[in-house]
C-alpha positions as CSV (number, residue, x, y, z in Angstrom):
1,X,10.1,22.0,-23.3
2,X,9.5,19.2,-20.8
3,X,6.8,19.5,-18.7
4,X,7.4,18.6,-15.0
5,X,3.9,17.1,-13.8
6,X,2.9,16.0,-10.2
7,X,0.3,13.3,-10.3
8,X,-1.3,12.5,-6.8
9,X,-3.3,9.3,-6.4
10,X,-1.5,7.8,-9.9
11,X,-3.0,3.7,-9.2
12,X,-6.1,4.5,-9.7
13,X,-7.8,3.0,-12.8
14,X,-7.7,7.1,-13.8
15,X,-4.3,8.1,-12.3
16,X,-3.0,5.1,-14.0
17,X,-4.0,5.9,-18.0
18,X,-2.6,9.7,-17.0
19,X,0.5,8.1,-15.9
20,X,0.5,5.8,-19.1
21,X,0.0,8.8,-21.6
22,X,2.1,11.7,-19.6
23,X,5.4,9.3,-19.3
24,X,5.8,9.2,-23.0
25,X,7.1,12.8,-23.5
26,X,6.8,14.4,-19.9
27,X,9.0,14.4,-16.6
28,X,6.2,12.5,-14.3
29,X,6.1,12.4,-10.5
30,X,3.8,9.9,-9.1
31,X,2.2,9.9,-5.6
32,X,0.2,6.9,-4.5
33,X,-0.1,4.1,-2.0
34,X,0.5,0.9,-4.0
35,X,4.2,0.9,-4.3
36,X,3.9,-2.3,-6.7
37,X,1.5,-0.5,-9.2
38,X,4.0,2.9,-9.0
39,X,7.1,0.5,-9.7
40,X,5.1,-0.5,-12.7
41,X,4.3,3.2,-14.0
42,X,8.3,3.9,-13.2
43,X,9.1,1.7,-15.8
44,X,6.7,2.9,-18.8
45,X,8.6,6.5,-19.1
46,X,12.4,7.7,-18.7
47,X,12.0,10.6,-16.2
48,X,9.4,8.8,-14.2
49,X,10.0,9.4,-10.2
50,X,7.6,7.6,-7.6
51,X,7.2,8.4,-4.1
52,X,4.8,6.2,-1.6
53,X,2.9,7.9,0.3
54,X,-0.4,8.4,2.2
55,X,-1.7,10.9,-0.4
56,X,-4.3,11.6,2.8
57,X,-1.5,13.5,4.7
58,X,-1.2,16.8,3.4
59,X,2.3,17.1,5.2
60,X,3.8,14.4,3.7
61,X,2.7,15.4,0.1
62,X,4.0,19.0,1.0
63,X,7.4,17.2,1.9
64,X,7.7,15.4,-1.6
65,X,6.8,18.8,-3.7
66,X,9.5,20.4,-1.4
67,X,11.9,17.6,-2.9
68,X,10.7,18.0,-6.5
69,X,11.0,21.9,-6.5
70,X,14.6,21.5,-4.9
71,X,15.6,18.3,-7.9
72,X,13.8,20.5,-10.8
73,X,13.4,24.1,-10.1
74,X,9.8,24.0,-10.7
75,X,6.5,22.3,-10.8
76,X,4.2,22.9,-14.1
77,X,1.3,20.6,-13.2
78,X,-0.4,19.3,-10.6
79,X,-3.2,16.3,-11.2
80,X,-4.9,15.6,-8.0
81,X,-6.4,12.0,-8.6
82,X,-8.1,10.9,-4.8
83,X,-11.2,9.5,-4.4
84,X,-12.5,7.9,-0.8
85,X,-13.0,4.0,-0.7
């Protein structure tokens, strides 16, 4: 069964080799700031879904997991990728 995955912070060097590996056979959500580098993951998988966002404000990531639950029914993973500059 397909795996529906959440992956917060997904343009980091880590976030981004998750991303890589995950879109091959897994739904993928990806949360980050760089909308260029989450364009780029979008592309690598077919049921890739990117969302811009301050991954900071835990209001707005509550909003986009509200939106996921509603689109698929459920969330099976959650990778939480942040680390402070």
């Amino acid at each position: 069964m397909n795996k529906v995955i959440v992956l917060v912070g997904a343009t980091s060097m880590i976030g981004q080799a998750c991303a890589r590996i995950l879109a091959e056979k897994e739904t993928l959500i990806l949360l980050a700031r760089n909308t260029e580098k989450l364009e780029d993951l979008k592309k690598r998988g077919n049921s890739v879904e990117a969302y811009p966002v301050d991954i900071t404000s835990q209001q707005k990531i509550e909003s986009i997991l509200d939106k996921v639950l509603k689109t698929h029914g459920r969330i099976d993973a959650m990778v939480y990728k942040y680390t402070s500059q």
